[in-house]
C-alpha positions as CSV (number, residue, x, y, z in Angstrom):
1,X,-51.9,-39.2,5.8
2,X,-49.9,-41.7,7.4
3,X,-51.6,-45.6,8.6
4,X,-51.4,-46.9,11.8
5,X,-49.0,-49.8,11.5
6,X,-51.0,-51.7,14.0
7,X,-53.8,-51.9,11.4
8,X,-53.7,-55.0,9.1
9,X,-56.2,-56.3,7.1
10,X,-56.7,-59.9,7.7
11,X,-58.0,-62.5,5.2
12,X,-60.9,-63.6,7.4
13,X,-61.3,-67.2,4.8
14,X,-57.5,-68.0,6.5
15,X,-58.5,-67.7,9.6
16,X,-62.3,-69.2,9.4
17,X,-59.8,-72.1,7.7
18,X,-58.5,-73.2,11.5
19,X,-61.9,-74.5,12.4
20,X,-64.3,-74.5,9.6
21,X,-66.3,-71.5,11.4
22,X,-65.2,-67.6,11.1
23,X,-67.3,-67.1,14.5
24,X,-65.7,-69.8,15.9
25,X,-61.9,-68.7,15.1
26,X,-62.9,-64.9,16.3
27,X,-63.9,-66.4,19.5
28,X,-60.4,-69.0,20.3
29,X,-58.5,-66.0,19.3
30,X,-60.7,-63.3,21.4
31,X,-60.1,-65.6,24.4
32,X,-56.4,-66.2,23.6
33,X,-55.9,-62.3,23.0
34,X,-57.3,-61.7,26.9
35,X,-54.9,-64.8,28.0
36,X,-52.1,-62.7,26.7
37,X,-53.3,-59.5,27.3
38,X,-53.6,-60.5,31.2
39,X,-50.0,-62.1,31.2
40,X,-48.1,-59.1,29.9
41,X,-50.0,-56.7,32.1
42,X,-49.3,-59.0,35.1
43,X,-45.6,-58.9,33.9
44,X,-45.6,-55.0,34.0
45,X,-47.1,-54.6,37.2
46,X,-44.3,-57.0,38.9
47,X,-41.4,-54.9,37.4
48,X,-43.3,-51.5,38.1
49,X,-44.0,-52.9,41.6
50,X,-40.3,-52.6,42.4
51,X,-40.7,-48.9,42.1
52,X,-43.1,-48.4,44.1
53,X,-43.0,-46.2,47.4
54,X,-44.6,-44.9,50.2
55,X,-43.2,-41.4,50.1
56,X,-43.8,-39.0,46.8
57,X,-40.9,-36.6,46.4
58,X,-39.7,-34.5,43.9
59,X,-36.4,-36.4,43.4
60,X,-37.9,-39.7,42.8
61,X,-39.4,-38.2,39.9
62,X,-37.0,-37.6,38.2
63,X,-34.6,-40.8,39.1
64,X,-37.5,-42.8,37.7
65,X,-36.2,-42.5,33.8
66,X,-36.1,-46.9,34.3
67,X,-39.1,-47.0,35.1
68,X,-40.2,-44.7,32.3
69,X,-38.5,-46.8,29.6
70,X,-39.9,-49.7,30.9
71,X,-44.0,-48.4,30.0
72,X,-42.9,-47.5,26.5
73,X,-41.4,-50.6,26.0
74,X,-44.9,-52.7,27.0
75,X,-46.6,-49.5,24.8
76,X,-44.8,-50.1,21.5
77,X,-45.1,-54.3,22.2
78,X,-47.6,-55.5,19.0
79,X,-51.2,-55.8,20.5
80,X,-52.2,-59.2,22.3
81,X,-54.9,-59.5,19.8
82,X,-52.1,-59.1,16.8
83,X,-50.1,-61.7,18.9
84,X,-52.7,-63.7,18.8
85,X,-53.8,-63.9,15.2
86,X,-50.8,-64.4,14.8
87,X,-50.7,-67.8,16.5
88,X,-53.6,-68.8,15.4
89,X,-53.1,-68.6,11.9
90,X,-49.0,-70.6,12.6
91,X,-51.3,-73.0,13.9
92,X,-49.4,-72.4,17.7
93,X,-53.1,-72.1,19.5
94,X,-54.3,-75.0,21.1
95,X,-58.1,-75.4,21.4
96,X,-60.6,-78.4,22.2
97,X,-64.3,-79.1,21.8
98,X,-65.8,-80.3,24.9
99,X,-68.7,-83.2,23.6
100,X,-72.1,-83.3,25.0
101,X,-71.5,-86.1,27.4
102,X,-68.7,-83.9,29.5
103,X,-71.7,-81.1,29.5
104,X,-74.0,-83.5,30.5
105,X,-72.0,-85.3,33.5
């Protein structure tokens, strides 16, 4: 039986090691993971968008072998959570604790 490639097992004392706090990292990355996540779907929508038509016929179909290659690509892309990690762990994911005084004001 073959594995998913997208599966990888993550040594979670690595990634607890960015702040002290395995909870903490899970949730920068979580948030970082929707950030991308959001971007690349915006991106796809803006290049499927120049597609798009009013009228559905039978040739357009078929003439739409661009627009086809262009999903698979943003399908086999690594996973924004993946990406993510991955920044995290390079040390590429800016994050910043707000004190209790900017709460408080």
């Amino acid at each position: 039986m073959a594995t998913n490639p997208s599966i990888v097992t993550r040594d979670t004392d690595k990634i607890a090691a960015g702040t002290g706090n395995l909870y903490e990292s899970v949730s920068i990355i979580s948030k970082r993971a929707r950030q991308i996540s959001s971007k690349m779907k915006e991106e796809l929508n803006n290049k499927l968008a120049e597609f798009a038509s009013g009228v559905d016929n039978l040739e357009e179909v078929f003439e739409n072998r661009e627009q086809i290659e262009i999903s698979k690509f943003y399908e086999r892309m690594p996973k924004a959570s993946s990406i993510a990690i991955d920044e995290f762990l390079e040390g590429k994911t800016y994050f910043a604790h707000r004190n209790a005084e900017e709460d408080n004001v």
